[in-house]
C-alpha positions in Angstrom: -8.8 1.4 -1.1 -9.5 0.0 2.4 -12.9 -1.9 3.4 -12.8 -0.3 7.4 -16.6 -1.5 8.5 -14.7 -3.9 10.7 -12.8 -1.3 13.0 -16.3 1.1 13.2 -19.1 0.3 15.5 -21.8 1.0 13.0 -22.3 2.6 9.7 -22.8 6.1 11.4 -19.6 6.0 13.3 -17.7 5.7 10.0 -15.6 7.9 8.4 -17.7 10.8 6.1 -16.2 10.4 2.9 -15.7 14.5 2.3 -14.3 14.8 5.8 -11.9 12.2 7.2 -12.0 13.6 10.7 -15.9 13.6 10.8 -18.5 10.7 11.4 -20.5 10.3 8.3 -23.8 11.5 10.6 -21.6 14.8 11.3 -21.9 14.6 15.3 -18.6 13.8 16.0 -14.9 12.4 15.1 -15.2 9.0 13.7 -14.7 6.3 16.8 -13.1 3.3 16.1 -14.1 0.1 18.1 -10.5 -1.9 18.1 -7.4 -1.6 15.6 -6.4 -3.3 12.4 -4.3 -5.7 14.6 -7.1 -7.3 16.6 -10.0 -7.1 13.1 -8.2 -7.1 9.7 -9.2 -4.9 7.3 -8.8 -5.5 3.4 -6.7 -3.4 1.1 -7.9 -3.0 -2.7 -5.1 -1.2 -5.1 -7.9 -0.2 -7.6 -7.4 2.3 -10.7 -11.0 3.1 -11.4 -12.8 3.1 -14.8 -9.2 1.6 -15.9 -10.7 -2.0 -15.6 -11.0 -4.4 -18.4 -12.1 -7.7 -18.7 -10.3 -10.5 -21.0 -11.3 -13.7 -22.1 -8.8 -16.2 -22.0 -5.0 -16.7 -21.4 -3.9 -15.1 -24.7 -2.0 -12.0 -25.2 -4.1 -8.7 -25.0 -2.8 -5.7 -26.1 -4.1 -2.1 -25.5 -3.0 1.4 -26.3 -1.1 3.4 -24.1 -1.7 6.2 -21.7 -4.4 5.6 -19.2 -4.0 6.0 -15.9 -2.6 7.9 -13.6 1.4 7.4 -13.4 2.8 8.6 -16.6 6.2 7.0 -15.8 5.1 4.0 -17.4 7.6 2.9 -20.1 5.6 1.2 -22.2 3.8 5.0 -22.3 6.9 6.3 -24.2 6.1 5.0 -27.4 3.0 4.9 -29.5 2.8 1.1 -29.9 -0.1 -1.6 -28.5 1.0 -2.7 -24.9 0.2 -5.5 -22.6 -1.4 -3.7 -20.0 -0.7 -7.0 -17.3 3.1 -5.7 -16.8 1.5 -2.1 -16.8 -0.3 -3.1 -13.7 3.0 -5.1 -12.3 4.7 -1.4 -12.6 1.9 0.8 -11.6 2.0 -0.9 -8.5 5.6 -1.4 -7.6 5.7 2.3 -8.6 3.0 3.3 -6.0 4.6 1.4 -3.5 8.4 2.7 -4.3 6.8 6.8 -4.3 6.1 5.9 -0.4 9.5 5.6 0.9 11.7 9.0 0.6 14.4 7.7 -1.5 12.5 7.8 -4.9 9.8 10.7 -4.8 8.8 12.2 -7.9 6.9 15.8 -8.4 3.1 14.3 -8.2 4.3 12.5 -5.0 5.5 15.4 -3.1 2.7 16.1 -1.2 2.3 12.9 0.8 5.4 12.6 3.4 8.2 10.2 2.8 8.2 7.4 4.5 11.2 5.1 5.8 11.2 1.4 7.1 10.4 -0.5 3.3 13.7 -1.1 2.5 13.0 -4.6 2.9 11.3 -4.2 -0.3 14.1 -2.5 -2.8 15.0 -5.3 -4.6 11.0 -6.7 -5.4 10.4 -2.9 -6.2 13.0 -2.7 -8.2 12.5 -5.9 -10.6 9.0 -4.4 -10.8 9.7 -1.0 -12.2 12.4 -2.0 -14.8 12.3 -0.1 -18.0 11.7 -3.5 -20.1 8.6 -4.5 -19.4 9.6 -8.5 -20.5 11.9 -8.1 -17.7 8.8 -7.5 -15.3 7.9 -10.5 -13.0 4.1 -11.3 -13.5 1.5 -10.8 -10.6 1.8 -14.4 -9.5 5.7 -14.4 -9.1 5.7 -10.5 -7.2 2.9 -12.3 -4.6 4.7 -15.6 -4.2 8.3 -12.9 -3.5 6.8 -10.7 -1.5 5.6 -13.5 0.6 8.9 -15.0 0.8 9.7 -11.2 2.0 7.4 -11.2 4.6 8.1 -14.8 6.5 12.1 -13.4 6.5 10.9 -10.4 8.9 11.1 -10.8 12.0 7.9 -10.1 14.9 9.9 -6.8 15.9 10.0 -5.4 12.4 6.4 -6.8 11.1 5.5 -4.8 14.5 7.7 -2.0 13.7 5.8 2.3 13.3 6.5 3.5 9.4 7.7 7.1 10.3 8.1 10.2 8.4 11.4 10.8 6.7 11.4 14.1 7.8 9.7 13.6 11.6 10.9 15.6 14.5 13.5 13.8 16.3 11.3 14.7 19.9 7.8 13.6 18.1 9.4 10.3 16.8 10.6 9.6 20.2 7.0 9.9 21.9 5.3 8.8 19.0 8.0 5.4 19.2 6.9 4.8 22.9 3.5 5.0 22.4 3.5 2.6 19.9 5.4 0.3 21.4 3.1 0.6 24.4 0.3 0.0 22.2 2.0 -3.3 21.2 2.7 -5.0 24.3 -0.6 -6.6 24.6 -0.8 -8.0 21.5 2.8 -9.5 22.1 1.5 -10.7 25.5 -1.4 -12.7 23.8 0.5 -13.7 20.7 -1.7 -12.2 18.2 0.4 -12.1 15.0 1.6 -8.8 13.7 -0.3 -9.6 10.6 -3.9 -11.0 10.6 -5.3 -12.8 8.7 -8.8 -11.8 6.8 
């Protein structure tokens, strides 16, 4: 889930909910005031009405098979699961369905995607069969981190394409991206803002 009221002009000019490619007053595509390079957006990985609340640093063990991804290993047996490493998987394993080399049949219908390869290694320690095996939350941030101040501007500034994109669109679709990046090179406006 993305909070977008910083790229929109006002509330009408935002996205209708039903219909991407409309405003939400119907008049109209959507019109975007700058990009997520010049006004950060936020990004929420949220599994609704899956949301619990513990008190205290204890263990807290729940019975399997919510959600969504029913890859989940702790899912293959009946027993009480810790649902924190659940979460650690869930979202490695949301991430890893993006790029083409591990799609699995409820992923088919959003396109492959290639340039995360970066990632393969924290994606892999995150979806690992034993879930004590699993890095917690704090430890996949604090890697991924790491990942991120190893890349350099050119990659951090680099298009995600389709796996399967036309050789003639990704060419056009490369410069004009590129061509959209030269000003914020120019001014030294990081590749990633900050919130």
């Amino acid at each position: 889930m993305v909070d977008s009221t910083a790229l929109f002009r006002g509330f009408d000019y935002l996205p209708n909910p039903w219909h991407s490619w409309r405003r939400r007053d119907v008049q109209g595509p959507p019109r975007t005031q700058t990009t997520h390079t010049y006004s950060p957006v936020r990004y929420f990985m949220v599994d609704f009405n899956l949301s619990r609340r513990y008190s205290g640093l204890g263990p807290h063990f729940e019975h399997p098979g919510w959600g969504g991804d029913k890859s989940v290993p702790e899912w293959r047996t009946a027993q009480l699961c810790d649902p924190f490493p659940v979460d650690v998987y869930c979202l490695g394993n949301s991430i890893r369905q993006l790029s083409a080399k591990h799609r699995t049949q409820g992923w088919k219908l959003i396109p492959g995607k290639k340039g995360f390869a970066f990632t393969e290694d924290l994606l892999s320690d995150m979806c690992q069969d034993d879930p004590s095996a699993c890095p917690e939350m704090d430890e996949v941030v604090v890697r991924f981190e790491k990942i991120r101040r190893g890349l350099s501007e050119l990659k951090l500034r680099s298009r995600v394409a389709r796996k399967e994109e036309n050789l003639i669109a990704g060419v056009f679709r490369s410069i004009f991206h590129w061509a959209r990046q030269v000003v914020p090179i120019l001014y030294r406006i990081p590749a990633i803002p900050t919130c």
